[in-house]
KENUKOL-545434 format. One record per residue (C-alpha): z, x, y; residue in one letter; chain. Coordinates in pm, 1 decimal. Example, Ala and Ser with C-alpha at 12.3 -4.5 7.8 and 13.67 -1.06 7.14 Angstrom:
<pts>
<up:780.0 | east:1230.0 | north:-450.0 | r:a | c:A>;
<up:714.0 | east:1367.0 | north:-106.0 | r:s | c:A>;
</pts>
This chain:
<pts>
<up:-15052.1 | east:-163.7 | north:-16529.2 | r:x | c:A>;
<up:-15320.3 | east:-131.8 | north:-16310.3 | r:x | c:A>;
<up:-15612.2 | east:-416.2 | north:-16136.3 | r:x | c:A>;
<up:-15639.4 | east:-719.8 | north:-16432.4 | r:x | c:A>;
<up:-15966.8 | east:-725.2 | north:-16606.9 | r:x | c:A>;
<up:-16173.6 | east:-1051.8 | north:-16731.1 | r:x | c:A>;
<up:-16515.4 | east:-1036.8 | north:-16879.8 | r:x | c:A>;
<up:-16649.6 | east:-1323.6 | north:-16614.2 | r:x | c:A>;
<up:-16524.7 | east:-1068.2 | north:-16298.7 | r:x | c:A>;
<up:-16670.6 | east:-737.3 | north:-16232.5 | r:x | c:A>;
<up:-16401.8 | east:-505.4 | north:-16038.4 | r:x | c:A>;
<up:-16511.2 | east:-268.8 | north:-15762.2 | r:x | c:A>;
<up:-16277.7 | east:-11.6 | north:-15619.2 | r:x | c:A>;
<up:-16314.2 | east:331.3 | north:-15467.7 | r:x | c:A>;
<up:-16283.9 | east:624.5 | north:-15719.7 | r:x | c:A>;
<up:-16011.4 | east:826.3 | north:-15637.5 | r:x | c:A>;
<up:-16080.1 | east:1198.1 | north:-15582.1 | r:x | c:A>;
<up:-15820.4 | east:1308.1 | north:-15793.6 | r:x | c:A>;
<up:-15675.2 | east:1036.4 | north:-16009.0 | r:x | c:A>;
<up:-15371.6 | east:1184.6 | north:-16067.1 | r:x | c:A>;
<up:-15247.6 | east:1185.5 | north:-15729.7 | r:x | c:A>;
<up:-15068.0 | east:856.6 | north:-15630.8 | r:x | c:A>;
<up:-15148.9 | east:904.1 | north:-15237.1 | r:x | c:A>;
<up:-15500.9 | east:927.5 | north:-15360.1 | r:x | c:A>;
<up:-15526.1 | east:613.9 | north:-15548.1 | r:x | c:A>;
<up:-15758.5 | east:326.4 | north:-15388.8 | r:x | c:A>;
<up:-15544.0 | east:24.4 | north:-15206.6 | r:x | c:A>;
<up:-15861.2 | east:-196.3 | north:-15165.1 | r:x | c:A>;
<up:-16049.2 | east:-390.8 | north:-15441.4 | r:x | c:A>;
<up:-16269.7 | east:-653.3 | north:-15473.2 | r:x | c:A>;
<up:-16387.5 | east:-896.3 | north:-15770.7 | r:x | c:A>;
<up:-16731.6 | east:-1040.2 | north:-15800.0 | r:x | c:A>;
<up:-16808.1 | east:-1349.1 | north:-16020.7 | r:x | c:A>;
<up:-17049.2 | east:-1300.7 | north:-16321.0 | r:x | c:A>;
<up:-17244.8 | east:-1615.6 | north:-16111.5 | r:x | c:A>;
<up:-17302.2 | east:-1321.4 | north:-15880.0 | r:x | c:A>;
<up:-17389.5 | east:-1090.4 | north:-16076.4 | r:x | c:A>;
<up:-17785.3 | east:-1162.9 | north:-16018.8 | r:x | c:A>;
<up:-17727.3 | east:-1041.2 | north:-15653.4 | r:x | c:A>;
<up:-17677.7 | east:-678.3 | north:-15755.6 | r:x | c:A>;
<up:-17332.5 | east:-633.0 | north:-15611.3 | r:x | c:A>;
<up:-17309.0 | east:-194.8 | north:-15515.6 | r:x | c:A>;
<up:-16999.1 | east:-55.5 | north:-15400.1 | r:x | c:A>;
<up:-17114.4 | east:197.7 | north:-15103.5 | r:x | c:A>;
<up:-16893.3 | east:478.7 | north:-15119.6 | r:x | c:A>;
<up:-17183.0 | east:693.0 | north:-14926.4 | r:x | c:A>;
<up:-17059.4 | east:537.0 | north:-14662.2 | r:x | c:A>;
<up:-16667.6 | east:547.7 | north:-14662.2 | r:x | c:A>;
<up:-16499.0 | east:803.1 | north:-14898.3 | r:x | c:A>;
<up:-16160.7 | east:630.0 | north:-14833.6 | r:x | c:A>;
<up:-15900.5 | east:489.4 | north:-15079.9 | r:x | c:A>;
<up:-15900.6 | east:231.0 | north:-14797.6 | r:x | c:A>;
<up:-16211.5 | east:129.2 | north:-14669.7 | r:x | c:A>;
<up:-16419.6 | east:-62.6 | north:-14968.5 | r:x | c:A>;
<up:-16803.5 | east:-139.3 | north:-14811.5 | r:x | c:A>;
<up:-16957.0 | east:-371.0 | north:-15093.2 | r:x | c:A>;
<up:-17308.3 | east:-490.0 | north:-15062.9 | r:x | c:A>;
<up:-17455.1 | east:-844.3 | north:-15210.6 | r:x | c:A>;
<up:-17818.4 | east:-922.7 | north:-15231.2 | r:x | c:A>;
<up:-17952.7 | east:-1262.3 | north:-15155.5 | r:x | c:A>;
<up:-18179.2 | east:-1444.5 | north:-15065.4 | r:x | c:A>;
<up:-18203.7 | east:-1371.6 | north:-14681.8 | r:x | c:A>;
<up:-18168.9 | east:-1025.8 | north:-14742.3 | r:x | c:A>;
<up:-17851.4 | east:-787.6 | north:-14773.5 | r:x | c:A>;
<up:-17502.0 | east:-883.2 | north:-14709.7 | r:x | c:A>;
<up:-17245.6 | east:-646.9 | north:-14659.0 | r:x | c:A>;
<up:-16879.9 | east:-691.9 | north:-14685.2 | r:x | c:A>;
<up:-16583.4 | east:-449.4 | north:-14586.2 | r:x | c:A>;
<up:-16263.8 | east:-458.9 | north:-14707.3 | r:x | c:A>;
<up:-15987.9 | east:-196.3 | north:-14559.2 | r:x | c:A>;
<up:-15626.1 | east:-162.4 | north:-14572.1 | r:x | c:A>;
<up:-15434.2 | east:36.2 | north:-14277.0 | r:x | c:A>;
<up:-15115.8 | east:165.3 | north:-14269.1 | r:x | c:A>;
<up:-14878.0 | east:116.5 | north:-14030.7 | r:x | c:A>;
<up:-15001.6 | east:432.2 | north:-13827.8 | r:x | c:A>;
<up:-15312.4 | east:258.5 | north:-13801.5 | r:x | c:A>;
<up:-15509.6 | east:539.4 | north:-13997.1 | r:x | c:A>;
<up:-15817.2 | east:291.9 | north:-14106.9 | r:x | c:A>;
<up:-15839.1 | east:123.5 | north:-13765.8 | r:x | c:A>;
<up:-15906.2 | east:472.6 | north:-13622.9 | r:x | c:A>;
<up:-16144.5 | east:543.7 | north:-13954.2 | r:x | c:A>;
<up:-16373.9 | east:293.4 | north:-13853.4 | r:x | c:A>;
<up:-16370.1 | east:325.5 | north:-13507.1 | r:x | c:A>;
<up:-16460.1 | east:668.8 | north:-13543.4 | r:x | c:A>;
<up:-16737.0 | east:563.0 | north:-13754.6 | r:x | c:A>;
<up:-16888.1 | east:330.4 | north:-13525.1 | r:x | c:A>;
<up:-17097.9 | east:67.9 | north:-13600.8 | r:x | c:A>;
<up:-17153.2 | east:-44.0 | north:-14015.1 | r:x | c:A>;
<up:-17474.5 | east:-153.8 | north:-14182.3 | r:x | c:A>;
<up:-17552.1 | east:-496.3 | north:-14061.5 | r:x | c:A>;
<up:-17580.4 | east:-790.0 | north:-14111.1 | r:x | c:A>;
<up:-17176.9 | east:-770.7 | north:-14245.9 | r:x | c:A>;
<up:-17083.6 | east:-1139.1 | north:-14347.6 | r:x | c:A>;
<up:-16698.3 | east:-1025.6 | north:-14389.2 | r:x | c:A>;
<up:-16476.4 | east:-760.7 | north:-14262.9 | r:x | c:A>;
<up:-16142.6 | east:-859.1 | north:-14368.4 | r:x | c:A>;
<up:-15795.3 | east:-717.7 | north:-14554.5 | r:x | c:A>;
<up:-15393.6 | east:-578.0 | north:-14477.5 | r:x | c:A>;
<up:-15468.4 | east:-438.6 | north:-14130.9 | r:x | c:A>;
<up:-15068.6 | east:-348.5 | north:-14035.5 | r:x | c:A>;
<up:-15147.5 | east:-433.3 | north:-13667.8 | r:x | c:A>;
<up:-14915.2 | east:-703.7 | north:-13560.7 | r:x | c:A>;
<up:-15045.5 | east:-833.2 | north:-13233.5 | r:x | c:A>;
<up:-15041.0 | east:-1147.1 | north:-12939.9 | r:x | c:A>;
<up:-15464.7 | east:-1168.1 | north:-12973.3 | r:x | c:A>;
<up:-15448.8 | east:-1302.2 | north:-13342.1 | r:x | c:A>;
<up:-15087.1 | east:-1431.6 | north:-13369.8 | r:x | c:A>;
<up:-14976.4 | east:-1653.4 | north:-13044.5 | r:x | c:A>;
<up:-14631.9 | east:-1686.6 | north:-13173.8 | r:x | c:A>;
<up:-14537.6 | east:-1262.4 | north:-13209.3 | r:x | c:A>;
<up:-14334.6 | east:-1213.6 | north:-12901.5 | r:x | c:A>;
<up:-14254.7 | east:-839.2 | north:-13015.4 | r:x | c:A>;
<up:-14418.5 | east:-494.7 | north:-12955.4 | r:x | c:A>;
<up:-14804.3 | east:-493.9 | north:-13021.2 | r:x | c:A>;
<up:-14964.0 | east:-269.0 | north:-13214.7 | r:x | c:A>;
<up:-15130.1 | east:16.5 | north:-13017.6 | r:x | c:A>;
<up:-15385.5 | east:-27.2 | north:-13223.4 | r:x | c:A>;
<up:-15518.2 | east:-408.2 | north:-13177.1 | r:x | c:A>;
<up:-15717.4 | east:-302.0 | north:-12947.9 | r:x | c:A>;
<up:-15892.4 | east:-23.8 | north:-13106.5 | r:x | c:A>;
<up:-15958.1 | east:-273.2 | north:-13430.2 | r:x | c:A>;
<up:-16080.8 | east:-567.7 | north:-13120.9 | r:x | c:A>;
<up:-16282.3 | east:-345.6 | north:-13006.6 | r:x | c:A>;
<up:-16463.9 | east:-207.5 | north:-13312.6 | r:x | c:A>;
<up:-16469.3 | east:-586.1 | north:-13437.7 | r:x | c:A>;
<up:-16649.8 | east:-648.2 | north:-13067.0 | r:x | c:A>;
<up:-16918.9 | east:-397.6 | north:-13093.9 | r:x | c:A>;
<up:-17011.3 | east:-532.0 | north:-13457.8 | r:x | c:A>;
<up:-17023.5 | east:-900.5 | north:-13347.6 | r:x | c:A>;
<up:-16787.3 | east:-1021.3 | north:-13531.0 | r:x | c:A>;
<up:-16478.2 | east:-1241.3 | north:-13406.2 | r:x | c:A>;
<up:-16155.6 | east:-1317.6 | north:-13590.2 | r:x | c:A>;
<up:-16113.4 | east:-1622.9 | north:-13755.6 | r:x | c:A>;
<up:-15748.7 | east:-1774.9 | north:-13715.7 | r:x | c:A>;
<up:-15612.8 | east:-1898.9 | north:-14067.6 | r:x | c:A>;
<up:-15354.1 | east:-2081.5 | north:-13889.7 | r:x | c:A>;
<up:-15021.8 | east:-1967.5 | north:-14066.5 | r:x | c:A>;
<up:-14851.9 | east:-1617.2 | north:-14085.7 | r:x | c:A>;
<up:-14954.2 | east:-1315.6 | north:-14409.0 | r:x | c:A>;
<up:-14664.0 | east:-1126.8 | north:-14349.0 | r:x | c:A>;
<up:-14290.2 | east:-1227.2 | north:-14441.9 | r:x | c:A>;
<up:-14062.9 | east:-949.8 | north:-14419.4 | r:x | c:A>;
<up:-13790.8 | east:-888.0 | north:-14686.5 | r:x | c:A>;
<up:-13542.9 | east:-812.1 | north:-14376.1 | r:x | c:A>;
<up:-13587.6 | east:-1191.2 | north:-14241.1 | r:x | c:A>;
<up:-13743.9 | east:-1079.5 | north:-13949.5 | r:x | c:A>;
<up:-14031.3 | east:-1258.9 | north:-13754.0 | r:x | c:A>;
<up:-14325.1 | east:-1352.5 | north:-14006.4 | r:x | c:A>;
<up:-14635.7 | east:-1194.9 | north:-13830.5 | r:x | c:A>;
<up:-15038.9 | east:-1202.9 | north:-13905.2 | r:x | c:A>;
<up:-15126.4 | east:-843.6 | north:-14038.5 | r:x | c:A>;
<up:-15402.1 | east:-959.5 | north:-14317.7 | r:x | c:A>;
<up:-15703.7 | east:-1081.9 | north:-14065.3 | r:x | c:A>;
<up:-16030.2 | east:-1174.6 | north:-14118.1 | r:x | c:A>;
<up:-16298.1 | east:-1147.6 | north:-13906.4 | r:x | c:A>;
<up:-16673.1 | east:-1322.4 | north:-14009.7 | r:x | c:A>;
<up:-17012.4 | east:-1286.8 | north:-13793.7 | r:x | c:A>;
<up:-17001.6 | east:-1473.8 | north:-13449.6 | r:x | c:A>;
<up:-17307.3 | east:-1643.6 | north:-13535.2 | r:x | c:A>;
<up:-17150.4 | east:-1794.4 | north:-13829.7 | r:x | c:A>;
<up:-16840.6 | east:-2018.0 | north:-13778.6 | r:x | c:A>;
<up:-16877.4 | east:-2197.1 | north:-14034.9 | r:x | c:A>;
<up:-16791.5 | east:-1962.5 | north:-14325.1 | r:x | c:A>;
</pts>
């Protein structure tokens, strides 16, 4: 039970408040390589007390790279999270994860309702520089047989395509 462990990968994750409480338990993780390791990966939950925003911090040679990771439910409760909370530390080389926001802008085949939120998340992405990279095939296949959609998006520095 539980996230896998493996002496080569180091596992970040937010601490739940109150492990004992299932709602409470973190839906966002991350794994850093013992190769890594000399970059002095931190896990900034200073910044986002969430179960499901995960803000994790690498540094290298040019300086600090940050990295968010988020899961949102279908009510779109970490979309709203960050775009409460503005902008994030730059420079962030990676904001990416299960965002629940089917939507026409990242997906040119969903012909159903968008998600109210898309442009709350375009907009936050916008106003950090950052611009969604399309990985070409559909993340979501529901058990129903309904339309496969793109909910797990990832979104990379505008200056830096080629990541």
């Amino acid at each position: 039970m539980g996230m896998p462990k493996h002496p080569a990968w180091r596992r970040f994750f937010p601490k739940p408040a109150d492990p004992n409480l299932d709602s409470d338990r973190p839906r966002v993780a991350a794994f850093v390589h013992q190769r890594l390791w000399a970059m002095k990966p931190k896990l900034h939950s200073d910044i986002f007390k969430s179960q499901d925003i995960m803000l994790l911090t690498l540094n290298g040679p040019r300086g600090q790279l940050h990295m968010l990771n988020v899961y949102s439910d279908s009510k779109g409760s970490t979309i709203r999270a960050l775009q409460e909370h503005g902008s994030i530390p730059s420079p962030i080389g990676y904001l990416g994860g299960d965002f629940n926001c089917p939507s026409d802008r990242w997906d040119p085949e969903w012909t159903q309702r968008t998600s109210p939120f898309a442009e709350s998340l375009e907009d936050f992405v916008q106003a950090n520089r950052l611009i969604y990279q399309n990985l070409g095939c559909a993340t979501h296949f529901p058990e129903n047989g309904s339309h496969p959609s793109t909910i797990d998006l990832v979104f990379l520095p505008r200056n830096d395509q080629e990541s």
